[in-house]
C-alpha positions in Angstrom: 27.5 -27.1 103.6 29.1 -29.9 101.1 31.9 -31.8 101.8 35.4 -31.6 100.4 35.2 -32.9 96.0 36.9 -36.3 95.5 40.8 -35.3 94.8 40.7 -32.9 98.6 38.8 -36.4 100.2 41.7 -38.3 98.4 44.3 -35.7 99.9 42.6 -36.1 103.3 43.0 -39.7 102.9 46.3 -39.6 101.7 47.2 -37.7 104.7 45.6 -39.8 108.1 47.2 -43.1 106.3 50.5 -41.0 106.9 49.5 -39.9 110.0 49.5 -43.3 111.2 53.3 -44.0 109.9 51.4 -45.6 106.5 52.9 -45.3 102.5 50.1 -43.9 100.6 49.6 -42.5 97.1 47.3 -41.4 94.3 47.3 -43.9 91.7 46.4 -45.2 88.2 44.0 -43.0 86.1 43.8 -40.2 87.7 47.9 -39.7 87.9 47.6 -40.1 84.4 44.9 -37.8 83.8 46.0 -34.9 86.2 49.6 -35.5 84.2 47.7 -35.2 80.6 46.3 -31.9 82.4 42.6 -33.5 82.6 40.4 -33.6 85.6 40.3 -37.0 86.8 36.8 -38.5 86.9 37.7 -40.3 90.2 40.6 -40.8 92.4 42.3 -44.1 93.6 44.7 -44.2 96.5 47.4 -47.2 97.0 48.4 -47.8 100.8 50.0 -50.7 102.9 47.8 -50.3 104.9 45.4 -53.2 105.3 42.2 -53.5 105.1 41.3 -53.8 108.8 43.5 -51.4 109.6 41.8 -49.0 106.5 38.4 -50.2 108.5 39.3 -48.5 111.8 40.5 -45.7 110.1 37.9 -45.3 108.5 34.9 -46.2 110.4 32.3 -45.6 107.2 34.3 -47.2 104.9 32.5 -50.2 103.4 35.0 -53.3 101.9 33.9 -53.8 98.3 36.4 -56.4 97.7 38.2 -57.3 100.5 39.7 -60.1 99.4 41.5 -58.0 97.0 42.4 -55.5 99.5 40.0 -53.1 98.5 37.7 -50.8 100.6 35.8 -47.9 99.5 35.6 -44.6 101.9 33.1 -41.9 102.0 32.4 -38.6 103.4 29.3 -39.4 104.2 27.7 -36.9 101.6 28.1 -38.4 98.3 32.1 -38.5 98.0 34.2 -41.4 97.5 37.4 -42.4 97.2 38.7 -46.6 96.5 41.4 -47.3 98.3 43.9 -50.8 97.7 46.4 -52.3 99.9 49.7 -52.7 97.8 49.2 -56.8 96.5 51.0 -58.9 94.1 48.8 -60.8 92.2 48.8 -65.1 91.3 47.6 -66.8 88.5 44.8 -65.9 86.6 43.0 -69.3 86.0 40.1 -68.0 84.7 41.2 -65.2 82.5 39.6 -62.3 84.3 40.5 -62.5 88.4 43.6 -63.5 90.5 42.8 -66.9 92.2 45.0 -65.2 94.9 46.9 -61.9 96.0 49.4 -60.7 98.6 49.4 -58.0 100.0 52.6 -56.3 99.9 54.7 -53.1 101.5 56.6 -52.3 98.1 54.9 -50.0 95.9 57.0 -51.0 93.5 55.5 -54.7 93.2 51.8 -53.2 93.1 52.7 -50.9 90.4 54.2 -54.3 88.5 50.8 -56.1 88.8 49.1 -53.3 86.7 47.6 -53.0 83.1 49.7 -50.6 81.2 52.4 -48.5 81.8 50.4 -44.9 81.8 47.8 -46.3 84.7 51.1 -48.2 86.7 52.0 -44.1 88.4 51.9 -42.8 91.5 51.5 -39.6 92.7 52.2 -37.7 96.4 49.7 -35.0 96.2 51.5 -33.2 99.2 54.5 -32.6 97.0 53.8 -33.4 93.9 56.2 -36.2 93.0 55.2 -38.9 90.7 56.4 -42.6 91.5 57.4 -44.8 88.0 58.6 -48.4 88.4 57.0 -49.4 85.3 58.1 -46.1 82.3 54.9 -44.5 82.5 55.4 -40.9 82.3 57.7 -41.7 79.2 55.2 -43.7 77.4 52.9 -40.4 78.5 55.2 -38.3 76.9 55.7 -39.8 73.6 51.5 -40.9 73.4 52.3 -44.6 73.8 50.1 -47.2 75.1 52.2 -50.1 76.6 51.2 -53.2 78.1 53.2 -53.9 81.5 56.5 -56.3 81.9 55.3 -59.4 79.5 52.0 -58.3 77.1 51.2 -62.0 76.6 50.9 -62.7 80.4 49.2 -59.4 81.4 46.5 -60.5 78.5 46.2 -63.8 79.5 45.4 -62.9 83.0 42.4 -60.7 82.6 41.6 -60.8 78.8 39.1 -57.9 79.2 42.2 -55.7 79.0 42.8 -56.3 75.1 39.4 -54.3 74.9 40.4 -51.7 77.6 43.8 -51.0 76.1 41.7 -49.8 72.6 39.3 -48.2 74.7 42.4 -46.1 75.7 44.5 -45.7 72.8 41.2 -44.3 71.5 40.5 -42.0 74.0 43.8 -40.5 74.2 45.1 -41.0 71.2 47.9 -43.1 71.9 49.7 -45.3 70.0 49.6 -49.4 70.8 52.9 -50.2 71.4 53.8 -53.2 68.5 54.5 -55.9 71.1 51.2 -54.9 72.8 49.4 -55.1 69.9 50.9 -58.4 68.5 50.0 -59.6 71.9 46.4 -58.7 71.1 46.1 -60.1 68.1 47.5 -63.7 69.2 45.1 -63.6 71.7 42.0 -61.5 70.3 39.7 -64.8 70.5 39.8 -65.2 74.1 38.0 -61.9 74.5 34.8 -64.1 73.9 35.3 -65.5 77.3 34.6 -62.6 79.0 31.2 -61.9 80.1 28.6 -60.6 77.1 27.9 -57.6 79.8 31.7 -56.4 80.7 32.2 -56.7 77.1 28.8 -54.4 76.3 30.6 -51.9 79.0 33.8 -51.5 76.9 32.2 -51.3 74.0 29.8 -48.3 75.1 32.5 -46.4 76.8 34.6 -47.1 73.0 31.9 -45.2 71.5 30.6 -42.4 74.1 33.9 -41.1 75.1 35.1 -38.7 72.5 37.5 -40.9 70.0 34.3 -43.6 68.2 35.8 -43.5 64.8 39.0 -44.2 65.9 37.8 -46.8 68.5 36.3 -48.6 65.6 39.4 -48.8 63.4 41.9 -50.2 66.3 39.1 -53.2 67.4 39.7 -53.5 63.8 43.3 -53.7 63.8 43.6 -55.6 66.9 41.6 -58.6 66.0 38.9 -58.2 68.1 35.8 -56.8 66.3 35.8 -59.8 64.4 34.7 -61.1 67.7 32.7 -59.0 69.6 31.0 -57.7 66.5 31.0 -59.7 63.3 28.1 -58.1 62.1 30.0 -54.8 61.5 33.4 -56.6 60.4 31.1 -57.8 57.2 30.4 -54.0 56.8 33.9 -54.0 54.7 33.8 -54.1 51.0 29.9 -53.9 50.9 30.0 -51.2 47.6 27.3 -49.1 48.0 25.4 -46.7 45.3 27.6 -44.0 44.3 24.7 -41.5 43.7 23.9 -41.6 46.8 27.2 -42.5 48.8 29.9 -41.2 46.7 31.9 -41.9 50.6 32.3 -45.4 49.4 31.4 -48.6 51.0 29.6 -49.4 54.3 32.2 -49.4 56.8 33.8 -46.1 55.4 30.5 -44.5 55.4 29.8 -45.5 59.6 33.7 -44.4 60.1 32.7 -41.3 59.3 29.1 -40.7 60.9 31.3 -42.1 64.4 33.8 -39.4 63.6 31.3 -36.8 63.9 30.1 -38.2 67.0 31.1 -36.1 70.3 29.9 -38.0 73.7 26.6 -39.6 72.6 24.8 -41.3 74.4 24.9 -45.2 74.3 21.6 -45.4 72.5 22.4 -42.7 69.7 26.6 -44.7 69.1 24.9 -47.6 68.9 21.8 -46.2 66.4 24.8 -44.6 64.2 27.6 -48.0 64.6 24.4 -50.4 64.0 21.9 -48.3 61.4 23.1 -50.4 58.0 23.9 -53.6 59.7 21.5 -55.0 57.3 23.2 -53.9 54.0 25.5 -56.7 53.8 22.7 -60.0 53.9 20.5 -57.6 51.6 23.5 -56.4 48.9 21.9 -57.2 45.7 22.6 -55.6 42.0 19.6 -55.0 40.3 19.6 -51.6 38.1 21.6 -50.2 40.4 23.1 -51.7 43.9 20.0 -52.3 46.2 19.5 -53.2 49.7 15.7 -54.3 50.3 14.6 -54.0 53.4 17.7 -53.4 54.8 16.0 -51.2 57.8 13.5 -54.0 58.5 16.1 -56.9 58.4 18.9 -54.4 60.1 16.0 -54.2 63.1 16.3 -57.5 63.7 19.9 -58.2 63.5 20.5 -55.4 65.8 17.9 -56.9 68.3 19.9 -60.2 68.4 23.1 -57.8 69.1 22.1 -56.1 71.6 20.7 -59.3 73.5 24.0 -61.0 72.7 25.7 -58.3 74.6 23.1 -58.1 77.1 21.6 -54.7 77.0 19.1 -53.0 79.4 15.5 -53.5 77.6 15.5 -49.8 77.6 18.1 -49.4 75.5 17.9 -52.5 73.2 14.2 -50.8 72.3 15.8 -47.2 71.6 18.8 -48.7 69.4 16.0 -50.9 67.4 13.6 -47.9 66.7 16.8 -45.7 65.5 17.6 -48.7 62.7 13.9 -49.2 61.9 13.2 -45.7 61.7 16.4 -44.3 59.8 14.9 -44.9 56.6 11.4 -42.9 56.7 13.0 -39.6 56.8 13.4 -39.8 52.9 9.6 -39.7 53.4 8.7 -37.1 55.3 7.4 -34.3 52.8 5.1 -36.8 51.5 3.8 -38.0 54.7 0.2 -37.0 55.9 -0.1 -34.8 58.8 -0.8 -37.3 61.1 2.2 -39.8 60.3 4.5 -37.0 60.3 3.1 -36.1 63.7 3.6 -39.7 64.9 6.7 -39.8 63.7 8.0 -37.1 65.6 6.9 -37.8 68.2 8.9 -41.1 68.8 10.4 -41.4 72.4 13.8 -39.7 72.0 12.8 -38.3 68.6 16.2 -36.0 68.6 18.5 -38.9 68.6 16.2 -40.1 65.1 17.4 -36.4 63.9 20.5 -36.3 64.9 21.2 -40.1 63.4 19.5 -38.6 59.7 21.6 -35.4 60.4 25.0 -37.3 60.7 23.5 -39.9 57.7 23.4 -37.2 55.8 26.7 -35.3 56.1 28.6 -38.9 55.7 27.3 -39.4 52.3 25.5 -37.3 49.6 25.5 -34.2 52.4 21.7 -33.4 51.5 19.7 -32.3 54.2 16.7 -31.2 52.8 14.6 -33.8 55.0 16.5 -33.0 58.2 15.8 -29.4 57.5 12.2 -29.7 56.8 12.2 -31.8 60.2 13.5 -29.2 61.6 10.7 -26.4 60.4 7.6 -28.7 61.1 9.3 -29.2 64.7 8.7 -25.7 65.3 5.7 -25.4 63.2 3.7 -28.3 65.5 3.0 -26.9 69.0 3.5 -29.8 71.4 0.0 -30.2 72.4 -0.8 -30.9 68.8 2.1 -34.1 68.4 0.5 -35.4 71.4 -3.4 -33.9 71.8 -5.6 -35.1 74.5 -7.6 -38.0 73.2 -11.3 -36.8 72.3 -12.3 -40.2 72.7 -12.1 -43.6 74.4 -12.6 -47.2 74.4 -15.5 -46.4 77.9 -16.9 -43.7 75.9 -17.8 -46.0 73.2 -19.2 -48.1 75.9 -21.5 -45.7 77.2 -22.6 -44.7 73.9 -24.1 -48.2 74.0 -21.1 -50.1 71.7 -20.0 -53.4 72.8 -15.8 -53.6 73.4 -14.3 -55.8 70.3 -11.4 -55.8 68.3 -12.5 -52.8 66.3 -12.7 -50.2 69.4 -8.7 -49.7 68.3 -8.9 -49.3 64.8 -11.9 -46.5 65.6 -9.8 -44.8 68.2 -7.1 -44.8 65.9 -8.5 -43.2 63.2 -10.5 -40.8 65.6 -7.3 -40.1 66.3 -6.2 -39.5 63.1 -8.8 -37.2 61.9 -8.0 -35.2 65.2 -4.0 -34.9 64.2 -5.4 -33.8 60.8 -7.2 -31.2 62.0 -10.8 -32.4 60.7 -12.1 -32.6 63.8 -11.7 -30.8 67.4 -14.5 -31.8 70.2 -15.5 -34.9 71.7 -19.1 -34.6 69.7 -17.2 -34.8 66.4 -14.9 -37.4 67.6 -17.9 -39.3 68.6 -20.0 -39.0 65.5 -16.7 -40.3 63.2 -16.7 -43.2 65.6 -20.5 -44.0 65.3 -20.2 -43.8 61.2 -17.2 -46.1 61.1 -19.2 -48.8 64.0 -22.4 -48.6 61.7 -20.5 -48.8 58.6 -18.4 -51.7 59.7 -21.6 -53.5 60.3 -23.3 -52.7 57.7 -21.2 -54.8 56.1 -21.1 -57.7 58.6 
């Protein structure tokens, strides 16, 4: 039987905290979301109670950050809720944490400490009524994204929030209120000072939650692509060939591949925002504009990215095969069997499509090679992309060959001649294997 979903544990919560003479209320993102009319992905709750008293309350809750007040309860099957004790907040030395907090009975003065007017409500779920000390369900109302009290301070004290604040104004497509954004502008270099991996986390959530495009444009306008991503800054004003990208220049062209996006996964925003990064070093004017090696030069800059901003290895590989790979699908109809066959069967192949599909439709709209993808998809069966081998490195061994650095090029074009359909059984594979041994040292 399972337990109650996260806003009926946060009700439940809501209600023992009272039971025990305590203020509580649902607050920050999910007040906003449930007043947008979204489902909230998760539910805070904001108490005066303290943490040791949350603690016997709660006997399975576990105290993810004390210090700040903050404890995390459970149903014991899978739910959870965060719950905070009310605090004011000190300086921010460091630009990311309070060096120290107090814990407070006002709700009023928690709400104050907050990043932006829209996540400073509070809600009663029992009856409904929101709590504003900050202008939040105005700001709501007219789709405005507002930095709480002083914008300069509230930046200055965790400067992660200049990337947080486009992350939302993306998202919900709100405007940045023009003292919030000159705030982030002044201070748009700090955000280096943040760690590479908090950084990589706002980033990916720009990109993967519904809005890429316009996530793009306001780092843009704030200040701060310039320094998270330079690379993709120098995207502006790089003219591309007009027969083939009558869109215009780099950066319009990836403004409008993110635009088609809709929740990608990290790996496939990142293939489509990082694809061209090597157009502008290899921009060169020959008989027409040019970009050499561009996917081979791109693959590289991308790799030095992706490590800046820390990336699982997982991913950084992915995000590097989409950039090196973007390029071969002009290729495909004149590939032999067996490359084609290789090709598709790339780990995550359909992110490679879908990256050629939306290349495609954001410049010359052609997609003959994407169709023709498409066809041999269905054509290959999947036991043919990826056949048992016929033949191995021991079996060579036991037909009497000693191991050497030519046992992989043989398998490889044993291989080959398999995904070609020239041969079928283990004795064929075996007799190609012994011609190209004999005839290597024949020439020896």
């Amino acid at each position: 039987m399972s337990g109650p979903s996260a806003d009926q544990l946060a009700t439940q919560i809501i209600q023992i905290l009272r039971g025990h003479g305590h203020q509580a209320f649902l607050v920050g993102g999910c007040v906003r979301d449930r007043l947008l009319g979204l489902t909230p992905k998760d539910y805070d709750v904001s108490t005066d109670a303290t943490p040791d008293q949350l603690c016997r309350y709660f006997p399975r809750a576990q105290t993810v950050g004390a210090h700040f007040g903050v404890v995390l309860v459970n149903d014991g099957k899978g739910q959870h809720v965060e719950v905070a004790t009310f605090r004011s907040e000190g300086a921010y030395t460091d630009g990311r944490r309070p060096d120290q907090v107090q814990f407070e009975t006002d709700p009023a003065l928690d709400a104050q400490r907050r990043d932006f007017t829209v996540n400073g409500l509070m809600e009663d779920p029992l009856s409904g009524k929101v709590l504003d000390y900050v202008g939040g369900e105005s700001d709501l109302r007219n789709g405005i994204l507002r930095a709480i009290g002083d914008p300069l301070r509230r930046f200055e004290e965790d400067h992660l929030r200049m990337l947080r604040a486009v992350r939302f104004a993306a998202r919900f497509r709100f405007a940045i209120h023009p003292d919030t954004l000159q705030a982030i502008r002044k201070l748009a270099s700090r955000i280096t000072d943040i760690s590479a991996e908090r950084i990589r986390e706002e980033l990916v959530r720009i990109l993967t939650e519904g809005e890429a495009r316009n996530g793009l444009e306001l780092l843009d306008e704030t200040g701060l692509l310039q320094h998270v991503l330079p690379e993709v800054k120098a995207f502006q004003g790089v003219a591309q060939p007009p027969e083939f990208h009558p869109e215009g220049d780099v950066w319009t062209h990836i403004l409008l591949m993110l635009e088609s996006l809709e929740h990608p996964s990290p790996t496939l925003a990142f293939g489509v925002l990082l694809h061209d990064v090597g157009k502008p070093p290899t921009f060169r004017i020959a008989d027409r504009i040019r970009f050499d090696r561009h996917a081979e030069v791109g693959t590289s800059m991308a790799r030095e990215i992706l490590t800046r901003l820390k990336f699982p290895n997982q991913q950084t590989e992915q995000i590097a095969s989409l950039v090196a790979n973007h390029m071969k699908f002009k290729d495909v109809r004149q590939m032999r069997t067996s490359t084609l066959k290789r090709f598709l069967r790339l780990p995550d192949f359909q992110e490679h499509l879908e990256l050629h599909r939306l290349d495609c439709l954001a410049s010359n709209g052609r997609t003959d090679s994407y169709n023709y993808v498409r066809e041999k998809q269905e054509e290959f069966r999947h036991e043919e992309l990826r056949p048992e081998r016929l033949l191995t490195g021991n079996d060579l061994i036991s037909a009497g060959y000693s191991p050497g650095p030519l046992f992989s090029q043989v398998l490889e074009q044993v291989e080959t001649a398999q995904l070609e359909g020239e041969i079928c059984t283990r004795e064929e594979a075996l007799k190609l294997a012994r011609r190209i041994l004999e005839g290597s040292a024949g020439t020896n």
